[in-house]
C-alpha positions, 0 to 999 in steps of 0.5 A, spaced: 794 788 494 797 786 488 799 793 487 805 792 493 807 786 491 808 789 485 812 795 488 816 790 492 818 786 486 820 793 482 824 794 489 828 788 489 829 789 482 833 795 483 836 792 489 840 788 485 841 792 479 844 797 485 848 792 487 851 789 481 852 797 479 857 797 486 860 792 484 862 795 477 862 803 479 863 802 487 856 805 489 854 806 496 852 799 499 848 803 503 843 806 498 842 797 496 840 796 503 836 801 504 832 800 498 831 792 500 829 794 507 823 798 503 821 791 499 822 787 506 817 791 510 812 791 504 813 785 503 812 783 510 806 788 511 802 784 506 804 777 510 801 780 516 795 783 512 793 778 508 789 774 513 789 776 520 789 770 524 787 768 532 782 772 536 781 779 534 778 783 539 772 787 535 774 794 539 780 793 535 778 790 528 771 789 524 772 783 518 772 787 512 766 787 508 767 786 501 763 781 497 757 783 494 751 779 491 748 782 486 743 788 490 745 786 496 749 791 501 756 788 501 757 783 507 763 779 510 766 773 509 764 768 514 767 768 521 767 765 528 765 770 533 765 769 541 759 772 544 757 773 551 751 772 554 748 779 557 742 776 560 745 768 563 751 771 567 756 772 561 755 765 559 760 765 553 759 762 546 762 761 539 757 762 533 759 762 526 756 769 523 758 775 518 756 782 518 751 787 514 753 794 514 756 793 521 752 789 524 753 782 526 749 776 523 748 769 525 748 764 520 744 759 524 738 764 525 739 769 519 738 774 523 741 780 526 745 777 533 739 780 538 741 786 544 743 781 550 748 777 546 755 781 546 760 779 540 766 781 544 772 776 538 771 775 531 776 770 527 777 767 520 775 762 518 779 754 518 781 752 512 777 746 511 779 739 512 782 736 505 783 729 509 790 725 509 795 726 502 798 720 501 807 720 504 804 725 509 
């Protein structure tokens, strides 16, 4: 991520060294907008990429697995999932989990989510509740 934002920071720079150089010589405005629309996407891409948020359906997206704990395979963040039941008339729940080389985890029970339950949603996380600031 880092990388882009640096790429889009390089691209407002020249943007506005552009703009300031129509403004003296008279160079094509168009060449300025095109470059700020390029740092605007990017910069928008990244707003979009950093966390997802809300329901994510699994078919669409599995949570990244980018930590590592000494020799253990890398795993998710913790997520909240929606499961369904498979054995109790599509009974649905929500769990906290992650997972291990692809496969879903429950934190309550430390083991692999079994068969009959269907993890059909994942999201982020909450941040965690910091209480009531003081003028807030």
């Amino acid at each position: 991520m880092d990388k882009y934002k640096e790429i889009t920071r390089c691209l407002r720079e020249l943007a506005e060294s552009q703009a300031e150089t129509e403004y003296q010589y008279g160079v094509d405005a168009n060449d300025m907008y095109v470059v700020w629309q390029a740092a605007n996407a990017i910069e928008e891409l990244l707003n979009v990429s950093e966390k997802p948020t809300g329901w994510i359906p699994v078919s669409e997206l599995m949570p990244e697995e980018d930590i590592k704990i000494g020799d253990a395979p890398e795993q998710s963040d913790y997520v909240l999932i929606t499961c369904i039941n498979l054995e109790d008339d599509g009974h649905s729940f929500v769990e906290i989990s992650l997972t291990i080389d692809g496969k879903w985890m429950s934190l309550f029970t430390r083991h692999e989510i079994p068969e009959w339950v269907e993890v059909v949603a994942w999201m982020p996380l909450p941040e965690p509740y910091k209480g009531v600031q003081d003028g807030q």
